[in-house]
VEXDREN-2710 file (C-alpha; in Angstrom, 1 decimal):
% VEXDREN-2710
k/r/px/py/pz
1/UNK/-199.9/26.4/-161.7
2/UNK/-197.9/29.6/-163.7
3/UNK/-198.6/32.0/-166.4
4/UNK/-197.6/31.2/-169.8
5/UNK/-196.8/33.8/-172.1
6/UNK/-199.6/31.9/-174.8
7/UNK/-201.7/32.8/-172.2
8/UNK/-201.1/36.3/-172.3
9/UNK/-201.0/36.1/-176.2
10/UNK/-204.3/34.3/-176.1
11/UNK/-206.0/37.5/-173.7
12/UNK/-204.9/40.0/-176.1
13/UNK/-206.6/38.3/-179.4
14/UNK/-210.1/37.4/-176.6
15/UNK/-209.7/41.7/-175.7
16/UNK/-209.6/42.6/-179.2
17/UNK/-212.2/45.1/-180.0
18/UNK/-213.4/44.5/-176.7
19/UNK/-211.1/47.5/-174.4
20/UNK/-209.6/50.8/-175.3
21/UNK/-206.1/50.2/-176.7
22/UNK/-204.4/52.8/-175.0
23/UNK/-201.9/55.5/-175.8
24/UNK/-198.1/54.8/-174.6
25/UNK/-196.6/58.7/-175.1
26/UNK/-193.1/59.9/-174.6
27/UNK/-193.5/63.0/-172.0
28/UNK/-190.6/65.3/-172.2
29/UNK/-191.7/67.4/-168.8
30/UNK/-191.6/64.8/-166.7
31/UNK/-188.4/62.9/-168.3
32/UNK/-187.3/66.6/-167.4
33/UNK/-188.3/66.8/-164.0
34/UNK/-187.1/63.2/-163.5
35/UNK/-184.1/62.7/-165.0
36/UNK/-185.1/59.4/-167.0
37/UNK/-186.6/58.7/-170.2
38/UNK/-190.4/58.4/-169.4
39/UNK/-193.0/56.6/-171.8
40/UNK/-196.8/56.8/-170.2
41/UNK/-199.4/54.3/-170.7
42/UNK/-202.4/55.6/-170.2
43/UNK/-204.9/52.9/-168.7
44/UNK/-207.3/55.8/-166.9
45/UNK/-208.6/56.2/-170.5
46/UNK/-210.5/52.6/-170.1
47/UNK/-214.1/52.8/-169.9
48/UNK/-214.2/52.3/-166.6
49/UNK/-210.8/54.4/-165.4
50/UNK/-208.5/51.0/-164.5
51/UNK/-206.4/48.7/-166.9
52/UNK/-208.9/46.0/-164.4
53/UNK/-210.6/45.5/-167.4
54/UNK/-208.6/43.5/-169.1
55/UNK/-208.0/40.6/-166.7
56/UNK/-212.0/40.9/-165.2
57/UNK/-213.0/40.8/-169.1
58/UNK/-210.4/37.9/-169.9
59/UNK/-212.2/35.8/-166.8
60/UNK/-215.9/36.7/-168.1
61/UNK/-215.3/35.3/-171.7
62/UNK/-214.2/32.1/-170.6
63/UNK/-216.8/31.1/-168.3
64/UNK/-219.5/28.6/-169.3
65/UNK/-223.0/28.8/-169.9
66/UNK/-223.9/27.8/-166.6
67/UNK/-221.8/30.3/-164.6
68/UNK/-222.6/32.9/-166.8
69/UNK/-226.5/32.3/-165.8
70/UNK/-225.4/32.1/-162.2
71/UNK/-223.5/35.2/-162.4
72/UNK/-219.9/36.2/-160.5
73/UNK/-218.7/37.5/-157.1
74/UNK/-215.8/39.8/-156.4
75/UNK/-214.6/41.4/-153.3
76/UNK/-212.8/45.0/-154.0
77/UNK/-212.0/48.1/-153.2
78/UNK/-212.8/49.8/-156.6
79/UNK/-211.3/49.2/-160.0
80/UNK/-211.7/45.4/-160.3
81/UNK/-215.4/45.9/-159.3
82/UNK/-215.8/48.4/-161.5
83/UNK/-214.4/46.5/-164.5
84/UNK/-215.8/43.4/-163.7
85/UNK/-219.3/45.1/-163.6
86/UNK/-219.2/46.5/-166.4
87/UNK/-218.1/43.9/-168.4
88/UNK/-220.4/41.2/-167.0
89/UNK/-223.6/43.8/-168.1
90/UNK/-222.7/44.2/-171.3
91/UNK/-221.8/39.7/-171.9
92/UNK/-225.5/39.4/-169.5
93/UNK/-223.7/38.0/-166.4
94/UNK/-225.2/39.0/-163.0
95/UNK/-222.5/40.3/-160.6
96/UNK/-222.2/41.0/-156.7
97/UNK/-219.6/43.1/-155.2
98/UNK/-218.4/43.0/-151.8
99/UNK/-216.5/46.6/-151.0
100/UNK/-215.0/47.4/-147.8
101/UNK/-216.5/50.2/-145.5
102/UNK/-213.8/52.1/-146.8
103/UNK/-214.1/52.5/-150.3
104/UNK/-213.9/56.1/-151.9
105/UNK/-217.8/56.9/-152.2
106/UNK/-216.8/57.5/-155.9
107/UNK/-216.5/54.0/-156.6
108/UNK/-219.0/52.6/-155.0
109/UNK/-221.4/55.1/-156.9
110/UNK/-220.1/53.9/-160.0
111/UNK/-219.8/50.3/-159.5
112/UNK/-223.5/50.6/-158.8
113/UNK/-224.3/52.8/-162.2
114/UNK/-222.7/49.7/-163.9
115/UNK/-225.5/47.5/-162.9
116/UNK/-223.8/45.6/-159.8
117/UNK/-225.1/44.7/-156.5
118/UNK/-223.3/46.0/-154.0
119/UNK/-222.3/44.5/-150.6
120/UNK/-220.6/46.8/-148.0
121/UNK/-219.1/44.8/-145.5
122/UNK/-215.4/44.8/-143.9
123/UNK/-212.9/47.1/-142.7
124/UNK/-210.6/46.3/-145.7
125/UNK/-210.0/44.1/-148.7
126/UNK/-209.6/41.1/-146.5
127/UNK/-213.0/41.4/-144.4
128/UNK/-214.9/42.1/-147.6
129/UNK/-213.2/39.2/-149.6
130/UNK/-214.4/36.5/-146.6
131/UNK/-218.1/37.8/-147.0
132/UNK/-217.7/37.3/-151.0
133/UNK/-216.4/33.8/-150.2
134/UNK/-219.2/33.4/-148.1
135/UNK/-222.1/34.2/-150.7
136/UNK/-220.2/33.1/-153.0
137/UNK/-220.9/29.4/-151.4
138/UNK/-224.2/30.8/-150.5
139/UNK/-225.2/31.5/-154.0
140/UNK/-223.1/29.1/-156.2
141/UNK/-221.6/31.6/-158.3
142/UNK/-218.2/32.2/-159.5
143/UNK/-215.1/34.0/-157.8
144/UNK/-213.8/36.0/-159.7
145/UNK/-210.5/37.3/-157.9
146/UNK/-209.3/40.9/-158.6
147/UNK/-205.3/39.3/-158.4
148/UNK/-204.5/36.1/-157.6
149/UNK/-206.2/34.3/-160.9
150/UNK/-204.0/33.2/-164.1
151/UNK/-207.1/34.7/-166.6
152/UNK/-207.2/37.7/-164.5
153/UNK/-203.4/38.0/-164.6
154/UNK/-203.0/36.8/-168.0
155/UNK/-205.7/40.3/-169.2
156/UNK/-203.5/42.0/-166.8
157/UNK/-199.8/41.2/-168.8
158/UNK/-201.8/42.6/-172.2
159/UNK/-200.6/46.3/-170.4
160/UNK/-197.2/45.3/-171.0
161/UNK/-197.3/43.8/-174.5
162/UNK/-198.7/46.8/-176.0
163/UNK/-196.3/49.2/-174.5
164/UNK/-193.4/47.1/-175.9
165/UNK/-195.1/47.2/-179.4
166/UNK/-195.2/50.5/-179.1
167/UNK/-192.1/50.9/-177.4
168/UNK/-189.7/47.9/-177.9
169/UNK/-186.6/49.3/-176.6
170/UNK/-188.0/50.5/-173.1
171/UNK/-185.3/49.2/-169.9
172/UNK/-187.3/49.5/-167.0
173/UNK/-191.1/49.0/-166.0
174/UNK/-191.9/50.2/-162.3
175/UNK/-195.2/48.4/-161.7
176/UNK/-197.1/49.2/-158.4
177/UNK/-197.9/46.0/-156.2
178/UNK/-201.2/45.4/-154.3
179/UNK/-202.1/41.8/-154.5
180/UNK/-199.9/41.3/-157.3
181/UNK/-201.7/40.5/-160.5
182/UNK/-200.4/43.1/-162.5
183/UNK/-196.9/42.9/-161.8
184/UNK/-197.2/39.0/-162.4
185/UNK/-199.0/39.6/-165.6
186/UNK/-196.6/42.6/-166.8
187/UNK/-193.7/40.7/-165.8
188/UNK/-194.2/38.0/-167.6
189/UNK/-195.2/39.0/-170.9
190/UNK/-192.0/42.0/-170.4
191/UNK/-189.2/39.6/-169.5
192/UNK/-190.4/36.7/-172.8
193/UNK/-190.1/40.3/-175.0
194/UNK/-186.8/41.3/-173.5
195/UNK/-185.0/39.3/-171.1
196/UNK/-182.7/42.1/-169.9
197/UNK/-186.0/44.7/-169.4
198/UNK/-185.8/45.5/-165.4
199/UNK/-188.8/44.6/-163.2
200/UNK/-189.1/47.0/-160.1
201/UNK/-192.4/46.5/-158.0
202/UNK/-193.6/49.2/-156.1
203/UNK/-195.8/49.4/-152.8
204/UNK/-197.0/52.3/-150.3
205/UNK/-194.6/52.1/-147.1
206/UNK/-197.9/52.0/-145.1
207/UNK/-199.0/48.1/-147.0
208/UNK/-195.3/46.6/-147.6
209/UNK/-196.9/43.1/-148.1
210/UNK/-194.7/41.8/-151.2
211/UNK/-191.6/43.1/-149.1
212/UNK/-193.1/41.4/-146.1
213/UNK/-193.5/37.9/-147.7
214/UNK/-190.1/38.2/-149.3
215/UNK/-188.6/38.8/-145.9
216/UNK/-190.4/36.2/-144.7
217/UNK/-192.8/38.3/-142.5
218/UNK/-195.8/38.8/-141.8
219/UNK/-197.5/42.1/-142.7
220/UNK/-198.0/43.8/-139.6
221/UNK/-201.9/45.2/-139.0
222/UNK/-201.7/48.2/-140.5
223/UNK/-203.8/50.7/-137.1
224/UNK/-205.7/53.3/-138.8
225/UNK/-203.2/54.9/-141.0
226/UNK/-204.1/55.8/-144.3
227/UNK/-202.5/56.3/-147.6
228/UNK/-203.7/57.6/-150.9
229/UNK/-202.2/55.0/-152.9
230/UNK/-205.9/52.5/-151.5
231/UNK/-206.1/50.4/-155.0
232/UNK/-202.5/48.8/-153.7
233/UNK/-203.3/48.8/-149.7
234/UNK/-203.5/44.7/-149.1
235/UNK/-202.6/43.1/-146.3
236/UNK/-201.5/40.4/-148.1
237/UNK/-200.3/39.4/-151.7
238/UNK/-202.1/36.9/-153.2
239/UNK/-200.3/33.0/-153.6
240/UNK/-200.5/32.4/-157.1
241/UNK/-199.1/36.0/-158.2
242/UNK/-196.0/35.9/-155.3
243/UNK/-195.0/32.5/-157.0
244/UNK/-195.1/33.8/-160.4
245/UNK/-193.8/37.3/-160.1
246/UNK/-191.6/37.1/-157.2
247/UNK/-188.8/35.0/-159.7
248/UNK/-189.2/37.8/-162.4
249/UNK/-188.7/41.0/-160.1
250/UNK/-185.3/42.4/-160.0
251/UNK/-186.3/45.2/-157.0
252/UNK/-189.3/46.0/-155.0
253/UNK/-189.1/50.3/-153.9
254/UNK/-191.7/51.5/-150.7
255/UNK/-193.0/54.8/-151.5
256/UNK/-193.8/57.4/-148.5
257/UNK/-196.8/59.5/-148.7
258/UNK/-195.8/62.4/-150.2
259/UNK/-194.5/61.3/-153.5
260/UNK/-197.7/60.0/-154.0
261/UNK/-199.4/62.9/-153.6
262/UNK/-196.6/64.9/-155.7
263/UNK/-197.1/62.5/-158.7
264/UNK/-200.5/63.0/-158.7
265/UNK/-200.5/66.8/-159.2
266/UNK/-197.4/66.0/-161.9
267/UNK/-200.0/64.0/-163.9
268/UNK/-202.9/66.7/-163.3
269/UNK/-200.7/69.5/-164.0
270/UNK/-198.4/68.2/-166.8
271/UNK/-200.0/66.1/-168.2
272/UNK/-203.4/67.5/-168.3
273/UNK/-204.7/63.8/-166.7
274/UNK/-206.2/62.5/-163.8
275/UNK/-205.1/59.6/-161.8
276/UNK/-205.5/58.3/-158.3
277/UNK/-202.9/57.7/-155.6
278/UNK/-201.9/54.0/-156.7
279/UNK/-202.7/55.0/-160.4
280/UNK/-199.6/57.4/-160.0
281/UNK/-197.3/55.2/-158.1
282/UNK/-194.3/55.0/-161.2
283/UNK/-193.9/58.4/-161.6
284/UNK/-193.7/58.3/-157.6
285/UNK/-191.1/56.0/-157.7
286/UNK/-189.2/58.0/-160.1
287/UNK/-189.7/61.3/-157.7
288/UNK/-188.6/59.2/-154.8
289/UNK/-185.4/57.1/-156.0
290/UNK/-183.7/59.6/-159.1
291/UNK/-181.1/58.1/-159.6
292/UNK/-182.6/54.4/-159.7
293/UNK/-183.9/55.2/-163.2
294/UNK/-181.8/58.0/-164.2
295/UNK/-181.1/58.4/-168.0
296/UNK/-183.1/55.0/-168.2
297/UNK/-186.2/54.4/-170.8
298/UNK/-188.9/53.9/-168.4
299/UNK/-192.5/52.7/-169.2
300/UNK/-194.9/54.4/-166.3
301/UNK/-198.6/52.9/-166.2
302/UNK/-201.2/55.5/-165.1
303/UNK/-203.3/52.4/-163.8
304/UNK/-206.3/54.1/-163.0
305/UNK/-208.0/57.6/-162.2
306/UNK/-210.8/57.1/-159.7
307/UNK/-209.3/59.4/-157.1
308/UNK/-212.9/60.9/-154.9
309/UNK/-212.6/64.9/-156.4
310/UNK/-212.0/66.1/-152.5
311/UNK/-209.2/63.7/-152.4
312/UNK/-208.0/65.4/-155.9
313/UNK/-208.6/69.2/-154.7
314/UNK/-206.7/68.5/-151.3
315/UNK/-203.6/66.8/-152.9
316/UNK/-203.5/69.9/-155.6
317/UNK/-203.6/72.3/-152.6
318/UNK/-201.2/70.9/-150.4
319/UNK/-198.7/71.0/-153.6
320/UNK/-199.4/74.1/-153.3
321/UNK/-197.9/74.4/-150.1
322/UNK/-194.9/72.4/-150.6
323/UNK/-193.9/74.8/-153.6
324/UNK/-194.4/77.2/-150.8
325/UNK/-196.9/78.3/-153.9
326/UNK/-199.7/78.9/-151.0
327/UNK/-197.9/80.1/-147.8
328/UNK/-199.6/81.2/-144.5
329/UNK/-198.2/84.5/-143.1
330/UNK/-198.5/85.9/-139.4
331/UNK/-197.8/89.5/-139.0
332/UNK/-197.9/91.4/-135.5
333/UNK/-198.9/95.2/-135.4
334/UNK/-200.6/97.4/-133.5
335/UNK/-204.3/97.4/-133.4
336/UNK/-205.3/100.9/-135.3
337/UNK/-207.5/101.4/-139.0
338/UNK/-205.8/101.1/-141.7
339/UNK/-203.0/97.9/-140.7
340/UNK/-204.6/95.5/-142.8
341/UNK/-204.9/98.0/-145.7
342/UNK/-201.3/98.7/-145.5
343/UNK/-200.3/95.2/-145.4
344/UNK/-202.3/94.1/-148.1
345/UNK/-201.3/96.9/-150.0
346/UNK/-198.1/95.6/-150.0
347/UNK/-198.6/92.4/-151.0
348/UNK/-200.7/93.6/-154.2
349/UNK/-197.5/95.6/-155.1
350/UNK/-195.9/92.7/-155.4
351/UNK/-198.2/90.7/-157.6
352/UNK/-199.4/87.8/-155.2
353/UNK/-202.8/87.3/-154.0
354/UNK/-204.9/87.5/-151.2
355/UNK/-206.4/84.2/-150.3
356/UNK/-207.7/84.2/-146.5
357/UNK/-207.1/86.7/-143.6
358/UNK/-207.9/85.6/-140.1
359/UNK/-207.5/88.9/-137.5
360/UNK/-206.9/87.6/-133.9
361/UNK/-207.2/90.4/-130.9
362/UNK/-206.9/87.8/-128.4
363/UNK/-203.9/85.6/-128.4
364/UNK/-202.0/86.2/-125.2
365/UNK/-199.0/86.6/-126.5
366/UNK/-200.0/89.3/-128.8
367/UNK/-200.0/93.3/-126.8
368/UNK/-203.0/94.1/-125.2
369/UNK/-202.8/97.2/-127.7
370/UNK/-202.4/94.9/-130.8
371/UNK/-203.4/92.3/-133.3
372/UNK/-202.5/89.2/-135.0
373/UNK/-203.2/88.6/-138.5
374/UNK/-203.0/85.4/-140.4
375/UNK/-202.6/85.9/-144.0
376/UNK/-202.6/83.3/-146.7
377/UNK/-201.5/84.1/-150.1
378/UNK/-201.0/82.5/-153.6
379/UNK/-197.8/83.4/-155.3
380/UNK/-195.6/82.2/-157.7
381/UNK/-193.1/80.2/-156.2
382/UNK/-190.9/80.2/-153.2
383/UNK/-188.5/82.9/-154.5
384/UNK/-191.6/85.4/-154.9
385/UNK/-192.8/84.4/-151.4
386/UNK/-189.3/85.3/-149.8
387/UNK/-189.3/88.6/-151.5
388/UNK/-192.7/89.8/-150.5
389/UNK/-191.9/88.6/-146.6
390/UNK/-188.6/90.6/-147.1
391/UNK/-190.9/94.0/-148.7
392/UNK/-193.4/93.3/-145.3
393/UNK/-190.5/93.2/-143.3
394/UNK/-188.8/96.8/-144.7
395/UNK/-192.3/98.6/-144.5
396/UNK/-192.3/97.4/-140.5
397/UNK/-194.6/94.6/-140.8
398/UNK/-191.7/91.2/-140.3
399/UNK/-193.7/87.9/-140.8
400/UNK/-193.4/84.9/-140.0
401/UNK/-194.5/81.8/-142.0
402/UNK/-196.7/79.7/-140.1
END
């Protein structure tokens, strides 16, 4: 079994009408900030926040009468349930959807609103896809996989044929990996276009399971640690989509925490656009491995934005902190009126903001006779921090950043 490129060809004409076409755009902050040329497709724009869509629509439209009165089954963690829910409401077809425990509460909210019936069952993707196997025999109805499907893929390669329309001369796509049916469809459709385009998968260091498989591994359990990047944490990628994409991949790059987190509060802040961990995973790549794609036309897919809005809030605050944007200050003085007004007079002089003070009278290691205060402030950048610790430290107040 493989993935022709009719196939894909065949999706696109069956999606017609039936999904957002969405915008590819050149973004000159971010090819400055990277170094490389970078092209955005913007898949967060679908209905439902997730190119899933297309390859959960692509299934539904080929099913026969007699599934479609049955209705489907899909285990996920999100964005294919999501799609796949709202597709099958507005074609008629009942749909169950098995989510892990985990699962962002925003997703299962709105995999609900779309008309599904939700199962919550599992500690991951791979608990929650046995129980949709499970009713899936239980009920008679129809699978419908989130990867490791050639409709499902085939939907999925329609990302990669519109950004080459749009964008025919673009040399490299990083696609994140989770089970594998994007990179399988993308690739595919990509390297019929332009046989010299460059393939590079991505996956969270925390869920290396394409790197695994290609080692010959197996994907070690994965004990409690948690990454942002969810929509791509599987255990293991799926059969079908190793076999097909695994021949057209010229790299596969691990991403560490961090540059998740930073290219999501690129995309928020530069590009006025929200995205969730995994939905920002190129521009991560690009943040963690410059000069991979330096001076290179790179096609980015923002593949979804259903990031919870705590998740969102925290990850834009601790950018903060890494610009050293939102810094922590401890000063030591003596315990007498009019301290805190000095210090904080200080501060004001110099154009940053108060955020939080915390006044401590009995840490140990502070004089009997004096107090410790623990200021956070907002300021500029990290050259307008170091100044106002320097104007603190003249006036007889030295802090130290905690």
């Amino acid at each position: 079994m493989t993935l022709a490129f009719d196939d894909i060809l065949a999706a696109k004409e069956r999606l017609q009408g039936q999904i957002e076409r969405t915008p590819c755009r050149h973004s000159k902050t971010l090819s400055e900030i990277t170094g490389a040329e970078v092209w955005v497709k913007f898949e967060n724009l679908q209905f439902t926040a997730a190119y899933k869509e297309r390859g959960a629509l692509n299934k539904l439209m080929q099913l026969g009468e007699n599934a479609r009165k049955r209705g489907v089954i899909a285990a996920s963690a999100g964005n294919h349930s999501q799609g796949l829910a709202y597709h099958a409401a507005r074609l008629g077809v009942p749909v169950t959807i098995v989510m892990p425990k985990t699962t962002p509460f925003v997703k299962v909210q709105q995999t609900r609103a779309h008309g599904a019936e939700v199962v919550i069952d599992g500690d991951g993707y791979d608990d929650a896809s046995a129980t949709a196997r499970k009713l899936c025999d239980e009920r008679e109805l129809t699978f419908v996989h989130p990867f490791d499907d050639l409709d499902v893929m085939a939907g999925q390669g329609t990302v990669a044929l519109e950004m080459l329309e749009e964008v025919p001369d673009l040399e490299v796509l990083p696609v994140p990996i989770g089970g594998g049916g994007l990179i399988a469809g993308m690739a595919t459709a990509a390297k019929h276009v332009n046989k010299d385009i460059r393939i590079v998968g991505l996956e969270p260091a925390m869920f290396p399971s394409f790197t695994a498989k290609m080692r010959g591994v197996r994907t070690a359990k994965n004990l409690g640690a948690s990454t942002i990047a969810e929509g791509i944490a599987v255990k293991e990628v799926g059969e079908l989509t190793y076999a097909i994409a695994r021949p057209l991949i010229d790299e596969v790059l691990l991403i560490e925490e961090p540059y998740f987190e930073r290219a999501v509060a690129l995309y928020c802040n530069v590009e006025k656009t929200v995205t969730e961990g995994a939905g920002a995973a190129a521009l991560a790549a690009l943040l963690a491995y410059p000069s991979k794609f330096r001076g290179k036309k790179c096609g980015l897919v923002i593949t979804g934005g259903n990031i919870d809005t705590r998740l969102l809030a925290s990850v834009l605050t601790r950018e903060l902190v890494r610009e050293q944007r939102l810094v922590s200050l401890r000063i030591v003085g003596d315990d007498r009126p009019g301290l805190l007004a000095t210090v904080s007079a200080v501060i004001a002089q110099m154009g940053a903001n108060i955020i939080e003070v915390a006044h401590n009278r009995l840490a140990l290691d502070v004089p009997a006779k004096g107090a410790e205060f623990d200021i956070m402030i907002e300021t500029r950048d990290a050259q307008h921090t170091q100044e106002i610790m320097d104007a603190l430290r003249d006036r007889g107040y030295p802090p130290r950043a905690i």
